[in-house]
C-alpha positions, 0 to 999 in steps of 0.5 A: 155159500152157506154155513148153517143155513139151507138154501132152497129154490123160489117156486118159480124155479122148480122146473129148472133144476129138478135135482133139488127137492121141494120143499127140502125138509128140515129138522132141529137147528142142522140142516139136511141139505145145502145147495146154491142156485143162480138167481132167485133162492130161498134160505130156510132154517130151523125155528129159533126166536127173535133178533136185533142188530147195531151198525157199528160201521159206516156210522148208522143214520140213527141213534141206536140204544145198546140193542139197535133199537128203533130198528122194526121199520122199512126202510131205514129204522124206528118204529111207528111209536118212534121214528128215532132220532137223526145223527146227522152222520154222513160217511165218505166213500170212494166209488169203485172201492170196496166199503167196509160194513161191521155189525153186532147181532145183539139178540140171536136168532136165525137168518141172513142180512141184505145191503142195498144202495139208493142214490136220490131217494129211499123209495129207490130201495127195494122190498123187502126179502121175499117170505115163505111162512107157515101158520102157527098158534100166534099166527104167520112165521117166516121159515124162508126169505128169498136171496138174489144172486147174483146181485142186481142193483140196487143191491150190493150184497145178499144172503150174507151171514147165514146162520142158525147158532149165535155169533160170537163176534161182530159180522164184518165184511167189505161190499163194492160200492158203484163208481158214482157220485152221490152226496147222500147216498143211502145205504141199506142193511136189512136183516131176514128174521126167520121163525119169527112172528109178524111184526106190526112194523117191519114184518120179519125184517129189521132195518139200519141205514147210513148216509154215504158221499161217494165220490167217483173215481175219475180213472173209472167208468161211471156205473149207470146202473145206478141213477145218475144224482139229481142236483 
């Protein structure tokens, strides 16, 4: 799964696959193991610096300057300083088909991105990636966050574009959307930061979002996973 990143178990997991060391040590910006378990995993990289990205598709839930920005807070963008400003854009969507995400890393640095979906409420969205770090003269610095996988909903997608050099094209893939009903779904996209400092908003994470109407297709079942939309 992996390209340029390391993948190491959660502590959690230790005991169920003494086969992978831990912690895995690490050096410059290769890595000197890559492995995937099932489950909970870490992904580790050498430190680099900071990072922003735009959603360019489906259209972002915000105005975004050329860098992203306001990006820093949960769950959805802006900033304590600045919340952003709406676009009022809504994209729609068919539930059991694929949807098609494009991104642009602005400003490099290493780490991986995260979709998650909430039908009625943003408080449906889950935390964000768990962080390993270790301590440094400006104080906390991620080294590692946390990939679900498989996924569970809320989420989509996980783990997607691991990297530790700069991308030189946008970042595009598909993610199954659930067969559900929604007028205003949010759609989610987080990007783990590592060897980064802590920020006062997001911590090592930076966020976008978009507003979804998904409509179900009939010749499918309902996904209930998901919460059914509250009229």
């Amino acid at each position: 799964m992996t390209r340029n990143g390391l993948i190491q178990k959660a502590d959690h997991l230790k005991q169920a696959s003494p086969l992978i060391p831990w912690p895995l040590r690490r050096t410059g910006m290769r890595p000197l193991l890559t492995s995937f378990i099932g489950g909970l995993a870490l992904i580790v990289f050498a430190p680099v610096s900071i990072g922003h990205f735009r959603l360019i598709e489906p259209a972002s839930w915000l105005q975004e300057s050329q860098l992203g920005d306001p990006q820093k807070m949960a769950p959805c963008g802006g900033t304590s300083a600045d919340p952003g400003k709406p676009t009022g854009a809504v994209t729609s969507a068919q539930g059991g088909e694929n949807l098609h995400i494009r991104l642009h890393e602005t400003v490099f640095h290493p780490g991986f991105y995260r979709v998650a979906l909430a039908v009625n409420s943003r408080d449906e969205l889950p935390p964000d990636p768990e962080v390993k770090t270790e301590p440094s003269a400006r104080g906390p610095r991620s080294i590692s966050a946390a990939i679900h996988f498989p996924p569970v909903p809320p989420i989509l997608a996980d783990g997607l574009f691991p990297h530790t050099t700069k991308f030189d094209k946008d970042l595009e893939t598909d993610v199954e959307l659930p067969n559900i009903n929604c007028a205003k779904c949010t759609l989610q996209i987080v990007e783990f930061m590592a060897a980064h400092g802590l920020n006062s908003d997001g911590d090592y994470s930076y966020h976008h979002c978009a507003v979804l109407q998904i409509h179900a297709n009939p010749e499918k079942p309902i996904d209930t996973r998901y919460p059914a939309e509250k009229r």
